[in-house]
Each structure stands twice: as C-alpha cells, then as structure tokens.
C-alpha positions as CSV (number, residue, x, y, z in Angstrom):
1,X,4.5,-42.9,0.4
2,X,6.0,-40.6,-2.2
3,X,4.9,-37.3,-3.9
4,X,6.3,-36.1,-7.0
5,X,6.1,-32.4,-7.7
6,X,4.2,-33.2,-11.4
7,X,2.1,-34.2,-8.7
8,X,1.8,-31.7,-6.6
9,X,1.2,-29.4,-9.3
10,X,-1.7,-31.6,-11.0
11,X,-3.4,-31.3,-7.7
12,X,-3.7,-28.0,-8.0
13,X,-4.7,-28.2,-11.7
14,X,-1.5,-26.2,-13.0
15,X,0.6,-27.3,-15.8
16,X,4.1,-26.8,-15.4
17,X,4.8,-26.1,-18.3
18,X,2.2,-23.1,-18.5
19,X,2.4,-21.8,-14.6
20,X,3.6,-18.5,-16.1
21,X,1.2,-17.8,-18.8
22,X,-1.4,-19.3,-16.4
23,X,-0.7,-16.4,-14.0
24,X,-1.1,-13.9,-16.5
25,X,-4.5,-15.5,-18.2
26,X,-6.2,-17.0,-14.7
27,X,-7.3,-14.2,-12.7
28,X,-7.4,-16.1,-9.2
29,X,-3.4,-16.9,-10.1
30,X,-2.8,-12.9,-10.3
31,X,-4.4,-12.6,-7.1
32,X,-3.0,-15.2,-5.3
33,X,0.4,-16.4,-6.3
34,X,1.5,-16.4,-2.7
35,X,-1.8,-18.3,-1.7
36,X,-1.2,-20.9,-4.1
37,X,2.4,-21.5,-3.0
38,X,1.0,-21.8,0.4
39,X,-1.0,-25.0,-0.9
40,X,2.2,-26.4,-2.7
41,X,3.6,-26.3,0.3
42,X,1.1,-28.0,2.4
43,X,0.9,-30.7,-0.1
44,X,4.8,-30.7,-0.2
45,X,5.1,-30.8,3.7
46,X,2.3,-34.4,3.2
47,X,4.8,-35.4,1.0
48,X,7.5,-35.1,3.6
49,X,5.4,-36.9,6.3
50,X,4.7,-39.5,3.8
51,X,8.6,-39.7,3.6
52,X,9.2,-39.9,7.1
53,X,6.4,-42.0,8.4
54,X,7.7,-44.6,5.6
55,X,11.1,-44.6,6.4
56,X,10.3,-45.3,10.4
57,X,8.4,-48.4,8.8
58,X,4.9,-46.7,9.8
59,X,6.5,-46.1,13.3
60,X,6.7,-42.2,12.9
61,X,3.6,-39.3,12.5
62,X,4.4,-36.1,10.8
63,X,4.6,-34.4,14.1
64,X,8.3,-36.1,14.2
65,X,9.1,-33.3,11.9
66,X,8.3,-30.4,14.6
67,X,9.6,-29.2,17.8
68,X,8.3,-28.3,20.8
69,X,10.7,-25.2,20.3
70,X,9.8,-24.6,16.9
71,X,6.2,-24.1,17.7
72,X,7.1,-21.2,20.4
73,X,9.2,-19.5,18.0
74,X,6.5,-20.0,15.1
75,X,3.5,-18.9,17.5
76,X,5.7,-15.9,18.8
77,X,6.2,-15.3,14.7
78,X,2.7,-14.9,13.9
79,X,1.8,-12.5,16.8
80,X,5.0,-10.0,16.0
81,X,4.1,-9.6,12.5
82,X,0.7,-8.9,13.3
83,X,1.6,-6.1,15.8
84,X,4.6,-5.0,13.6
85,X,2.0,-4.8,10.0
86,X,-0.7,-4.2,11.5
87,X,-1.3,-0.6,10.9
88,X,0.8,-0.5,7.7
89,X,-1.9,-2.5,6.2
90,X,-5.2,-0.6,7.5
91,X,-6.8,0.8,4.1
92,X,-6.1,-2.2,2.3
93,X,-9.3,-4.2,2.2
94,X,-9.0,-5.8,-1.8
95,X,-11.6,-3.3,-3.0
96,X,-10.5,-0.4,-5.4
97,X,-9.3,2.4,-3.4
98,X,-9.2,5.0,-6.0
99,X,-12.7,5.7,-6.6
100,X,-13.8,9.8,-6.4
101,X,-16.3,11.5,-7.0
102,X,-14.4,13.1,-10.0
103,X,-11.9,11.8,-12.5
104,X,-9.2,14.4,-11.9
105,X,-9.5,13.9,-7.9
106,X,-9.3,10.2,-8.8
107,X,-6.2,10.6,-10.4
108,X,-4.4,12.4,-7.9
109,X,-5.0,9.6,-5.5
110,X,-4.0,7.2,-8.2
111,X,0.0,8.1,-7.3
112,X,-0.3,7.4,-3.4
113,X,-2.1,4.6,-3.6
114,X,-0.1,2.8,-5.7
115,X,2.9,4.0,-3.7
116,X,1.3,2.5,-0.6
117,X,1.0,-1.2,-2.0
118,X,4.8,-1.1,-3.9
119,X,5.9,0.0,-0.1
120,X,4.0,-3.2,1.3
121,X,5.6,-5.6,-1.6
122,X,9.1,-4.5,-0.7
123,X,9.0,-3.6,2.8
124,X,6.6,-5.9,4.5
125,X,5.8,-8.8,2.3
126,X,9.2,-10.5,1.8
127,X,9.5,-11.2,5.8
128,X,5.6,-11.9,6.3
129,X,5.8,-14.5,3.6
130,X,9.1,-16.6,4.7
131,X,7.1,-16.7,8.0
132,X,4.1,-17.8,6.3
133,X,5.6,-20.4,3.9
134,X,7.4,-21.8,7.3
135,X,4.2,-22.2,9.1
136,X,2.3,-23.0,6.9
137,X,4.9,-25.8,5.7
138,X,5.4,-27.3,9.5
139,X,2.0,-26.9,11.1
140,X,-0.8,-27.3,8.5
141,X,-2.6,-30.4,8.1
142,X,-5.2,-32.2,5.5
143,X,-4.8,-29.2,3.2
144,X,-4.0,-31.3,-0.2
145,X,-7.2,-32.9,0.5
146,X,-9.6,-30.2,1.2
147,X,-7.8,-28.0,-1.7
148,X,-7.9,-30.7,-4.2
149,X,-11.4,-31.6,-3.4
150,X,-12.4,-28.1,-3.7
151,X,-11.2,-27.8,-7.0
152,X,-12.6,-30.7,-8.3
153,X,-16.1,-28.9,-7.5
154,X,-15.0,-25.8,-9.4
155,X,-15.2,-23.9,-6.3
156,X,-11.9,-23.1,-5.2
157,X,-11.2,-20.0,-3.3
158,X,-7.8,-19.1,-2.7
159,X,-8.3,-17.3,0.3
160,X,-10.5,-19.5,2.1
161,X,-8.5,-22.2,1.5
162,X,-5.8,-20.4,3.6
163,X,-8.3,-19.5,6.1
164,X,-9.5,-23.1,6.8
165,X,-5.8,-23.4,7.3
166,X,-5.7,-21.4,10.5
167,X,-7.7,-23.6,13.1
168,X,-5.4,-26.8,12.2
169,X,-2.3,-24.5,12.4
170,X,-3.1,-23.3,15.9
171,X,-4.3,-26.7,17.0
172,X,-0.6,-28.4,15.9
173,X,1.1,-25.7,17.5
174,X,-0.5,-26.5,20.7
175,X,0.1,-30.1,20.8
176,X,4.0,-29.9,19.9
177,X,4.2,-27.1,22.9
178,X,2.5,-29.6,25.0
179,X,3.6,-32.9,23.9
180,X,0.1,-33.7,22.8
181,X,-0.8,-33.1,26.1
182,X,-4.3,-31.0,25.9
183,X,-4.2,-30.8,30.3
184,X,-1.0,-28.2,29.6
185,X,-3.2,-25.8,26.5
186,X,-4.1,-23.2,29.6
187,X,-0.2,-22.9,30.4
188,X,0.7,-21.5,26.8
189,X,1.2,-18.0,26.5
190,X,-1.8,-16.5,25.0
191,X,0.5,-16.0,21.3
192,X,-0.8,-19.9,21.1
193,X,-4.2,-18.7,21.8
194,X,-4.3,-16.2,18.9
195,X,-2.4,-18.5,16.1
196,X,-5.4,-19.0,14.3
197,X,-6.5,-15.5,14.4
198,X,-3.3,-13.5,13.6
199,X,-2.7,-16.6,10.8
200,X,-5.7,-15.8,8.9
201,X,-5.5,-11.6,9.4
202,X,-2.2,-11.9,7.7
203,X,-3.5,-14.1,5.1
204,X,-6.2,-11.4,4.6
205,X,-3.3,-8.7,4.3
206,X,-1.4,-10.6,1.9
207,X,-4.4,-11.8,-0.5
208,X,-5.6,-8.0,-0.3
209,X,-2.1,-6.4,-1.5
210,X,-2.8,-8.2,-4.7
211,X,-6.6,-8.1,-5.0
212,X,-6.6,-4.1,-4.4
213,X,-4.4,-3.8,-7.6
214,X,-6.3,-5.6,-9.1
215,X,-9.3,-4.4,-7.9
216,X,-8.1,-0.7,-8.9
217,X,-6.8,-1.8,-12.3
218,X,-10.4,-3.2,-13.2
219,X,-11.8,0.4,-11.6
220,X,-9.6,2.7,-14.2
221,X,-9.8,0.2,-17.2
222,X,-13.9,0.5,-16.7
223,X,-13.8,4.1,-16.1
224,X,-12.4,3.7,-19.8
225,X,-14.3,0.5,-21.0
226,X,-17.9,2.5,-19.9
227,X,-17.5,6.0,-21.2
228,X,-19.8,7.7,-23.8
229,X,-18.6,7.5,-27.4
230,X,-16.2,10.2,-27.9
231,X,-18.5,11.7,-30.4
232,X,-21.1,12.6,-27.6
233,X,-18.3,14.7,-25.9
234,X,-17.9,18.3,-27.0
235,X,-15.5,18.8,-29.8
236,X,-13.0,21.0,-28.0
237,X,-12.6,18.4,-25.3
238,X,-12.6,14.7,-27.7
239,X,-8.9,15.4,-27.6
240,X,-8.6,16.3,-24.0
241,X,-10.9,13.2,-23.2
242,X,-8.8,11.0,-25.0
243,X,-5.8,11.7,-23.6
244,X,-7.3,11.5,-20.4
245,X,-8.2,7.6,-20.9
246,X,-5.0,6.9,-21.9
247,X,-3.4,8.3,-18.5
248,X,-5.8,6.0,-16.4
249,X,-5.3,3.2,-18.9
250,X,-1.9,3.9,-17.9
251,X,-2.4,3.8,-14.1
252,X,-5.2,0.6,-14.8
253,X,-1.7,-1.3,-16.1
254,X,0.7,0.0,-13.5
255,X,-1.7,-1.5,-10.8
256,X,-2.2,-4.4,-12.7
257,X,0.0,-5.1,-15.4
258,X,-2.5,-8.1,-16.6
259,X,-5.6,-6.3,-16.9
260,X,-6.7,-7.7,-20.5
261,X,-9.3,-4.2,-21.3
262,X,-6.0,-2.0,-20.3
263,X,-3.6,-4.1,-22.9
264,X,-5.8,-4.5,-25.6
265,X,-7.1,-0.5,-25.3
266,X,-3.9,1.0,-25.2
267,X,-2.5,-0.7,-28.1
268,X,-4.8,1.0,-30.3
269,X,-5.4,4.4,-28.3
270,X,-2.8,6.3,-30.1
271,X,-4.2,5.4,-33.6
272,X,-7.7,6.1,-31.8
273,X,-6.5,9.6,-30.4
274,X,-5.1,10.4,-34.2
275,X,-8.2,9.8,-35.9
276,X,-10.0,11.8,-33.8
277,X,-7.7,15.0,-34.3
278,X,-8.1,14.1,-37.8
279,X,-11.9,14.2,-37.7
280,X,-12.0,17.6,-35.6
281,X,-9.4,19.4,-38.3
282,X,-12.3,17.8,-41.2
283,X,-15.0,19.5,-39.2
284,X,-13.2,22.8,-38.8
285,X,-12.6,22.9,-42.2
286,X,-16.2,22.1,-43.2
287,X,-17.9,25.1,-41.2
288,X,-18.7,28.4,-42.5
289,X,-19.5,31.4,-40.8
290,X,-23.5,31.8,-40.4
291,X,-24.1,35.5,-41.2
292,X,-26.5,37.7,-40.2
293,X,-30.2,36.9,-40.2
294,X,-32.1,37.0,-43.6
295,X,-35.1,38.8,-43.2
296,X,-34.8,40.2,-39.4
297,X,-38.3,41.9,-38.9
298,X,-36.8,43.8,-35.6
299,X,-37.2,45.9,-33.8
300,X,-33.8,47.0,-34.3
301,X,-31.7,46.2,-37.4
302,X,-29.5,43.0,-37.5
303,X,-26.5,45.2,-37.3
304,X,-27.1,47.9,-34.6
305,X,-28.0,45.0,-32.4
306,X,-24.9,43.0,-33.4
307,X,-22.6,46.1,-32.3
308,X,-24.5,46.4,-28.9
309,X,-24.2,42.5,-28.3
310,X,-20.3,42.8,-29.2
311,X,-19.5,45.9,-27.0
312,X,-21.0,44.0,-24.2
313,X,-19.0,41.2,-24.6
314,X,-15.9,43.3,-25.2
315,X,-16.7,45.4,-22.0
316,X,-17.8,41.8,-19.7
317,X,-15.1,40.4,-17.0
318,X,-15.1,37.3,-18.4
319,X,-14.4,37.8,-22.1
320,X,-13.1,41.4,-22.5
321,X,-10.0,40.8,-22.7
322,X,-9.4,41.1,-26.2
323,X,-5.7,40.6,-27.3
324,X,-3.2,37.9,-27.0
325,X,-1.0,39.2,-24.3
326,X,-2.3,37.9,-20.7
327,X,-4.3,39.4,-18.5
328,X,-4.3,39.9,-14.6
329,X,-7.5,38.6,-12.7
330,X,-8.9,40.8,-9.6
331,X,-6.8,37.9,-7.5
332,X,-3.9,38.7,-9.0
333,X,-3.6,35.2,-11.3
334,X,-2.8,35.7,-14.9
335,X,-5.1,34.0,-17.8
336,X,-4.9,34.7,-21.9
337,X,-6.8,37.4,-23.2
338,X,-10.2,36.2,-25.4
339,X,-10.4,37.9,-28.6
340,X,-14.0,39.1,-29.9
341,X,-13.8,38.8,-33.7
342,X,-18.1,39.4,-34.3
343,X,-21.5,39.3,-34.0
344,X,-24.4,38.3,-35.7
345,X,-28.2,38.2,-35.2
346,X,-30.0,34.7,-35.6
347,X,-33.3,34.8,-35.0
348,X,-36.3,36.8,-33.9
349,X,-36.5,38.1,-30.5
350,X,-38.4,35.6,-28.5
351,X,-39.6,35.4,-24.7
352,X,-37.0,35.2,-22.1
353,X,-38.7,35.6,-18.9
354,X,-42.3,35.5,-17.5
355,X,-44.3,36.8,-14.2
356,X,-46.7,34.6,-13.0
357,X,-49.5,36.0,-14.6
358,X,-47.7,35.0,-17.9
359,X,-46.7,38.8,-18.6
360,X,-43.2,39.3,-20.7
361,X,-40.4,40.6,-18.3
362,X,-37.4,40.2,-20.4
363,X,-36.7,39.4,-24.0
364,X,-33.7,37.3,-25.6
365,X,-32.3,38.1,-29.0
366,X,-30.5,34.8,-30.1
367,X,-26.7,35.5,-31.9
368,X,-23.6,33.7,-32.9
369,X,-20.1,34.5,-31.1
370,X,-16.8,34.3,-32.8
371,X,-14.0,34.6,-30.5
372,X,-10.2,33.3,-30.4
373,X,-7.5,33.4,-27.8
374,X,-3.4,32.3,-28.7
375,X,-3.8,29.0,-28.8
376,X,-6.3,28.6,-31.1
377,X,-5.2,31.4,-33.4
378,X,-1.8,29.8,-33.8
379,X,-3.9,27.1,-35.0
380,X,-6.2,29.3,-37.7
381,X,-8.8,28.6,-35.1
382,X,-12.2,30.2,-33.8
383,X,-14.4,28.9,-31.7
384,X,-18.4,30.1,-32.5
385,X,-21.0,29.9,-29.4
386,X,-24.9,30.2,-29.7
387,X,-25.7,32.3,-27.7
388,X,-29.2,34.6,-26.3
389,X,-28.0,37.8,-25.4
390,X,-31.2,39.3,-22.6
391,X,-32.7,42.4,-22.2
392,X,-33.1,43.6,-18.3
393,X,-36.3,43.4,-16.8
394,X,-38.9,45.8,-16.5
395,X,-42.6,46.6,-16.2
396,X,-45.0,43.3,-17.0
397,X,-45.8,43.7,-21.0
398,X,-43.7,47.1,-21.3
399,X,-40.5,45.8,-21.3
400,X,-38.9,47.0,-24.6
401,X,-36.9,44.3,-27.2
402,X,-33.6,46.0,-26.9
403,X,-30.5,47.1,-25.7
404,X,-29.1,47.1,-23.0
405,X,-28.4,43.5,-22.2
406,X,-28.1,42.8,-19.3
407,X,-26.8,39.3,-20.1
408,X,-26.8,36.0,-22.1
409,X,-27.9,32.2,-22.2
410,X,-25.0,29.6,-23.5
411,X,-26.3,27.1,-26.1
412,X,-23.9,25.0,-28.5
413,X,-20.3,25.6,-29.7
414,X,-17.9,24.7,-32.5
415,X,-14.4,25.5,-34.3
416,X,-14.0,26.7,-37.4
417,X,-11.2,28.4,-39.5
418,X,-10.4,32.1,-38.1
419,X,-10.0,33.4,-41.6
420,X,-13.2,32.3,-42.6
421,X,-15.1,35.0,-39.9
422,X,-15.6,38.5,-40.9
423,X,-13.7,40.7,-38.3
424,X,-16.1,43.3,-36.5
425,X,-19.4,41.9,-37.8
C-alpha cells in the first residue's frame, strides 16, 4: 500500500496549492495549523505502515516501526512537559482574555497579554511540538479514518480530533513497553498510566495559544464593529473616539493578524478619522453665539444675573482659573487654567427643587457658558455649555429667584469660533 502526499492532503480537504491562502481565509486553519499537521502526520505515519507491512509481504504490523525503548522515552516525554508547562500555560483557556469592565483598563491589559502568548510561541511551543509531532507520528492509530470521515460530515473539530487521539496513543505505548503483553500494563511506571491524559492537556494548551488570539482579536475588532455611530458621541470626543478604535483595531491585528473586520476597518480608518475632523471644523464654523434672552420678564435683568452667574464661575474650584498659564491643584498636581469668556441668560427662571408638599425650595435660572483653555484657543476655539445656574434653598414658597447661586445643572455642549463670543457678556 502507498500514500502519496496529494493524498494526504485531499484527505484533509486542503489544496496544496492554496494551503497558505487557506490558512488565512479558513478560520479552523488559523487556529489550528499545528492540529492539522498532527493529522498529516498520522495519515503519513499509515502511509509508512502501509510501506512496511508491504515490503515484509504482509508479514509485518506497523508496531515494527516502534520500540519498546521508544515508548519509555516517548511516555517519559509527555509527563515532563506537562510538569515543565504546566503553570506557564494557566490563564490560557482559548477565550479572550482582555475583556474589562472599561476600555482604557482593557487596553492596559492588551500589552501583557499579548506578551504572555509571544513568550509561549517562542519559549514553550517549539519543544512541546517536536514532541507532539513524534508521538503523535509513532503511536497514533486509525486517525486518517476517523479525521477523513469527520470531514466528510462537515463536522470536523480540530481539537477533538487530537483528543480522540490520546486513548490510542496511551494504549500503543503500553503494548510496545510490554510486548503486547497486557499481564505486564501494572508494572509500567505510572508516566504510561497518564499518556492519554497529559497527551490531550497539551493538546488543549497548544490549540488554546492560537484560539486566545484569536479569541482576543475578534473581542477588540467587535468592541470596534458594535460601537454607536460616531455622531451619537459628543463632539469634543468623535476625535478622541476615533483614535481610540484604531489603537484596538491595532491590538485586534497584532493578536490576530487575520481578523477580516480589523483589515478591512483599518484601511479606511484614517480617511474615516479625517472626515470626521472635517465635519467638527464645519460645525464650529456654523455656530453663533446665542445672546442674551429677548424679552427676559425677571426678576432681575438679563445682565445683572449674567455678571453674578460669571463671578461664580470665576470664583468656583473647578473653573476659576482663568488664564492660560497652569494651575496647582490642593494635591499639588498641575492642570491648565479655564478661561471664562461670558454669560448669558436663556430662559425664565423655572422650578429647581420641591418639598414634599410640592412647595418651591430653590429656583434655576438657565444660561449659556463660554469658556476656553490653551488648547483650544490656539485653535480659535470655545467650547459653550447649557447650563442652570441654582439659587440656595430656603423657606417653602419664600425662596427668592436670585443670586446667590449656590450652584448649577450641566446640560449640552458645543465648539464654536472664540472670536465669534463677546468677551465679558
């Protein structure tokens, strides 16, 4: 009997010609490149049985191939690279390992992560798999069979087909220690005992190296792929966003360079990220500065209350600090100055806060906020927030609409040019 490797190969339905593009396109060939060569090579080693059982004029089984010594030393293999890996692999389970609770945490683990499976591929992998592919080639048995059947029902599983592996491996391994004798089994040492075992743990470890990258690839290219429309973000942050998909579209590819989403995404991203500046600097230019009020009925006129509302932000902890020059926190960190540029009234006092008898304890007086702060002024920028600026509480129905305020609700926000505010008002 003879096996060709055009053979071989059409077993496992893979085209020669297109193994490498086949690896990129099929996702079970990502994951499993080493699992696959593991079937070549029991459907190589048949071949070599074939060979020798022909040559001895049907005389010869494929156990004339192994040793009695080889099995020891292959047996004695498996269980020192389980207790050798065995720790270096805990974490690594073929799910994404990534995930957190926020992107920026998720990011930060992106590094060590990836650092722990490139330290498996170089440092453990190359000597676990030249054990493998040896055992697996001397001591498997009926694997072209049961792979080849497998596929032909469309449900192959790389993994398990390495798994079903294990039982016949261990099996083998006992007979050539014992010369087929099954009386001698007890007399192994227990390595025998636990070839089946420690064969399909480092199966798992192998097939999980490549399914977590995988795994963690698909993770950061969803994060991506899922997101709201950039347009339902804020528009000081689009930017910010943007740039922040491209860095795990970045990561999604350095996990797993063949993560389709990931190539595709960032080919355009750049462009994407462009148009979007070019759309913010549109808007910017489009908005004018509100104004005061038409018509406020009071109490209070629309500019006495616009003074009081700016010396209270010029006066507050948070966004006092007028000037460009930075400015020391209580702690002792540094942060930019915010520059109040004005104030205006824009709309009527209403209700702030109730008892619960329904009587008024506080009153809000709603008002646009101009500010800037060095980056955005270099820029010609402003940033305007709707705000409520609220009166303190006091007696039940008594509580007078006016200063002083005592603070302020945060609605929406927007850019526009800096020259187009009115300083001071």
């Amino acid at each position: 009997m003879t096996t060709s490797l055009l053979a071989i190969h059409n077993a496992l339905g893979v085209n020669p010609a297109h193994a490498a593009s086949a690896r990129v396109r099929g996702k079970e060939d990502r994951l499993c490149r080493f699992v696959t060569r593991l079937a070549l090579l029991v459907l190589a080693a048949a071949a070599l049985a074939g060979a020798v059982w022909a040559q001895g004029g049907g005389t010869q089984t494929p156990n004339a191939v192994r040793s009695r010594q080889q099995a020891y030393t292959d047996a004695r293999a498996l269980q020192d690279l389980y207790d050798k890996y065995k720790d270096s692999f805990r974490g690594v389970y073929g799910g994404e390992s990534v995930g957190e609770t926020t992107r920026a945490r998720t990011l930060a683990l992106c590094e060590s992560e990836l650092l722990k499976l490139q330290n498996l591929e170089a440092n453990a992998l190359p000597e676990i798999e030249r054990v493998m592919e040896r055992v697996t080639r001397l001591w498997s048995r009926d694997g072209a069979e049961a792979e080849a059947e497998a596929r032909a029902k469309g449900d192959f599983d790389p993994l398990d087909f390495a798994l079903n592996q294990s039982g016949g491996i261990e099996w083998n391994l006992k007979m050539a220690a014992t010369g087929n004798d099954n009386q001698k089994i007890r007399e192994l040492p227990e390595e025998f005992s636990w070839a089946s075992s420690r064969y399909g743990d480092i199966s798992r470890w192998m097939y999980n190296v490549r399914r977590t990258r995988v795994s963690n690839g698909e993770y950061l290219a969803n994060d991506v792929k899922n997101a709201p429309k950039i347009t339902e973000f804020a528009q000081n942050i689009r930017v910010k966003v943007m740039k922040e998909w491209k860095t795990l579209l970045g990561w999604a590819l350095r996990f797993d360079p063949a993560n389709e989403y990931a190539n595709a995404r960032m080919v355009t991203i750049d462009r994407e990220i462009a148009d979007v500046e070019k759309l913010i600097e549109a808007e910017i230019d489009a908005k004018q500065w509100a104004g005061q009020m038409a018509g406020f009925s009071g109490p209070g006129s629309a500019t006495a209350l616009s003074r009081s509302a700016m010396d209270y932000f010029r006066k507050d902890k948070e966004w006092g600090n007028m000037g460009s020059e930075p400015v020391k926190n209580d702690d002792g960190s540094v942060r930019r100055g915010v520059e109040i540029l004005a104030v205006v009234v824009r709309g009527p006092w209403q209700v702030a806060e109730k008892d619960i008898f329904g009587r008024v304890l506080s009153w809000r007086l709603p008002i646009h906020l101009a500010i800037t702060k060095p980056d955005l002024k270099a820029k010609n920028v402003a940033r305007v927030y709707e705000l409520s600026m609220v009166t303190k509480k006091g007696i039940p129905n008594r509580v007078a609409k006016a200063p002083p305020f005592d603070g302020y609700w945060v609605g929406n926000s927007w850019m526009m040019r800096l020259n187009k505010v009115p300083r001071g008002r």
